[in-house]
C-alpha positions as CSV (number, residue, x, y, z in Angstrom):
1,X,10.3,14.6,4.3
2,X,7.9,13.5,7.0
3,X,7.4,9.9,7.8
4,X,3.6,9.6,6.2
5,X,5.1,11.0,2.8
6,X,8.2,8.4,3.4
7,X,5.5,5.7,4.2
8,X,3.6,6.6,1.1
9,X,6.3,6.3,-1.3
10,X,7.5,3.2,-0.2
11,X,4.5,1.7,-0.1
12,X,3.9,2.7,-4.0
13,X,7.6,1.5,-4.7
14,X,7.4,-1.5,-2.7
15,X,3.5,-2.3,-4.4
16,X,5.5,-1.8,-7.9
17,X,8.0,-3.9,-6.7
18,X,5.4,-6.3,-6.2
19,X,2.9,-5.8,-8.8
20,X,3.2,-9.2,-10.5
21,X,2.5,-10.7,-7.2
22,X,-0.1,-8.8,-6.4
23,X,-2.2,-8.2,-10.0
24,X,-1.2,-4.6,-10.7
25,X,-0.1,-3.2,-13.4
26,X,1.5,0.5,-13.7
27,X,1.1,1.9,-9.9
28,X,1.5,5.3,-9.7
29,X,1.8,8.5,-7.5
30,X,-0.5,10.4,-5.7
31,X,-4.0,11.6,-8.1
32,X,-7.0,13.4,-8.0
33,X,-9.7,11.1,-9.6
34,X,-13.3,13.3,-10.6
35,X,-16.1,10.7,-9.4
36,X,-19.5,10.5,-10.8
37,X,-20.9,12.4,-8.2
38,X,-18.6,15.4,-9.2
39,X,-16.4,15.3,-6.1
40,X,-12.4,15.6,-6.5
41,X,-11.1,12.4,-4.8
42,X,-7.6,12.8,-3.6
43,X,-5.6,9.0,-3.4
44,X,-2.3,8.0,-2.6
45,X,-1.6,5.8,-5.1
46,X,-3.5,4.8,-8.4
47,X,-2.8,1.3,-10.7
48,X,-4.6,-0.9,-12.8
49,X,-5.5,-4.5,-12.7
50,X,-3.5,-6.8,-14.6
51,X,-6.7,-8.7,-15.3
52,X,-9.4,-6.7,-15.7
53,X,-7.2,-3.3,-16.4
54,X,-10.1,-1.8,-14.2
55,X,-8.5,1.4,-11.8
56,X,-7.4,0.4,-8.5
57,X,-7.1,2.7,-5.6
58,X,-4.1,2.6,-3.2
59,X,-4.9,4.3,0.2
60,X,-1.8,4.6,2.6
61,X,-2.2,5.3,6.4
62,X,0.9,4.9,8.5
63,X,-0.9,5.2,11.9
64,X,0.1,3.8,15.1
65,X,-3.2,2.3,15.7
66,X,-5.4,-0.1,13.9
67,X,-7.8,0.8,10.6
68,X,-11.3,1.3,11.7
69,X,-14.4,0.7,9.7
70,X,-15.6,3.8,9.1
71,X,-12.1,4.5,7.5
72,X,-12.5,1.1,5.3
73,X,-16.0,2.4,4.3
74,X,-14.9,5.6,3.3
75,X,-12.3,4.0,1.1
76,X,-15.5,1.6,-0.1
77,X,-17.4,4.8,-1.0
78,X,-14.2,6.5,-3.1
79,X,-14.2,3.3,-5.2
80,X,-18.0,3.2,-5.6
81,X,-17.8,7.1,-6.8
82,X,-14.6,6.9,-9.0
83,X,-15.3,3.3,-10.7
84,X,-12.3,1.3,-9.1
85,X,-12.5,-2.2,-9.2
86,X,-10.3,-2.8,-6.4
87,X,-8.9,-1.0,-3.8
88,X,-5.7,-1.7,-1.5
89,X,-5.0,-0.2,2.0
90,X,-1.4,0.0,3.2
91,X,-0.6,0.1,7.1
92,X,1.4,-1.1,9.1
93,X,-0.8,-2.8,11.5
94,X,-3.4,-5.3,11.4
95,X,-7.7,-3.8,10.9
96,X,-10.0,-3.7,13.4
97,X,-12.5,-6.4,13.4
98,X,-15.2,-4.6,11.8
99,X,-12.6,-2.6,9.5
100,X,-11.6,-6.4,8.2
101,X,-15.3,-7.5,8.3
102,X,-16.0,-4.4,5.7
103,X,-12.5,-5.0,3.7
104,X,-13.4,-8.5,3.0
105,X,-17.3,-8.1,1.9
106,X,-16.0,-5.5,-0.3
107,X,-12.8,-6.9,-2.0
108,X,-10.1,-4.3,-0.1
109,X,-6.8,-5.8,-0.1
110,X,-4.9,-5.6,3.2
111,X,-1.4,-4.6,2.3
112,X,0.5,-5.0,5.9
113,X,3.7,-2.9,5.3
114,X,6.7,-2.5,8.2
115,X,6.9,1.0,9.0
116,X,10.9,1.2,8.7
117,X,10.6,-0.6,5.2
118,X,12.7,0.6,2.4
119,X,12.2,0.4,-1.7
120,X,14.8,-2.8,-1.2
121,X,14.2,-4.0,2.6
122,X,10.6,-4.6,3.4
123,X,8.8,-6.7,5.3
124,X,5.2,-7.2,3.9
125,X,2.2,-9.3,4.2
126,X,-1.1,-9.8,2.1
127,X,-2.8,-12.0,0.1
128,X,-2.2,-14.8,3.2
129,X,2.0,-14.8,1.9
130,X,4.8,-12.8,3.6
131,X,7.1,-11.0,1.1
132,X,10.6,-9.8,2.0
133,X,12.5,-7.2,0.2
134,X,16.4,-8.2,0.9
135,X,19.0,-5.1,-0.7
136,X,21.5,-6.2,-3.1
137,X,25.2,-6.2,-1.6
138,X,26.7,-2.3,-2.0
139,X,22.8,-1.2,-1.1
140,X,22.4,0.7,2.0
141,X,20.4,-0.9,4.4
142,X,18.9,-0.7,7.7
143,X,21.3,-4.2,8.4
144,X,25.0,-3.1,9.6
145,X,27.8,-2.8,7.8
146,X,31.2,-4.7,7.9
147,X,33.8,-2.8,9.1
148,X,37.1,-3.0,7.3
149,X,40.6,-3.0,9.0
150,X,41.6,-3.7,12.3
151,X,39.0,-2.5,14.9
């Protein structure tokens, strides 16, 4: 598996994880969604909104640089065409200024998600809080493990 399919999967298990916290209900994988203009939008991740139940679009870029505008608009103009009510981008790092100027105006959450994050062990930001994934003892885990016997 390469790391952008890792990335994306985590991201939708980790957003599952976390859909209470977040307003989501039911996030699923990877869709093509017709839009009204009759283009076939490809997304990495569709849910609903717990409140409205409106379709919201999950975009995923595991890039080593920052989100730029243009890329937030695009993900604007995919909600405008499809009907979302929302939209979430997942990356790692923080968006460039004019990339957060755009994501604010236009209601796209910022879903700041450590590359090396597992289903279990994540380190995630948005929504101004910090959530940490921590795996249950037995889990594998990026932490060590205790050895046993004598060394």
């Amino acid at each position: 598996m390469k790391d952008w399919e890792r990335y994306e999967q985590v991201s939708r298990e980790v957003l599952e994880n976390l859909r209470d916290h977040l307003g989501l209900q039911d996030v699923q994988s990877k869709s093509m969604i017709k839009g009204r203009s009759g283009v076939e939008w490809e997304v990495d991740a569709i849910a609903k909104s717990a409140q409205t139940k409106r379709l919201v679009v999950i975009e995923c870029r595991l890039t080593k640089g920052r989100q730029s505008q243009s890329n937030i608009a695009s993900l604007v103009l995919t909600c405008e065409d499809v009907g979302a009510g929302k939209a979430i981008i997942v990356t790692p790092n923080p968006l460039q200024r004019g990339a957060s100027i755009l994501a604010n105006y236009h209601g796209v959450m910022h879903f700041k998600l450590d590359p090396k994050s597992s289903e279990s062990d994540f380190l995630a930001e948005a929504i101004g809080k910090l959530f940490l994934g921590i795996p249950s003892i037995g889990e594998s885990s990026n932490i060590g493990t205790p050895s046993i016997g004598p060394s």
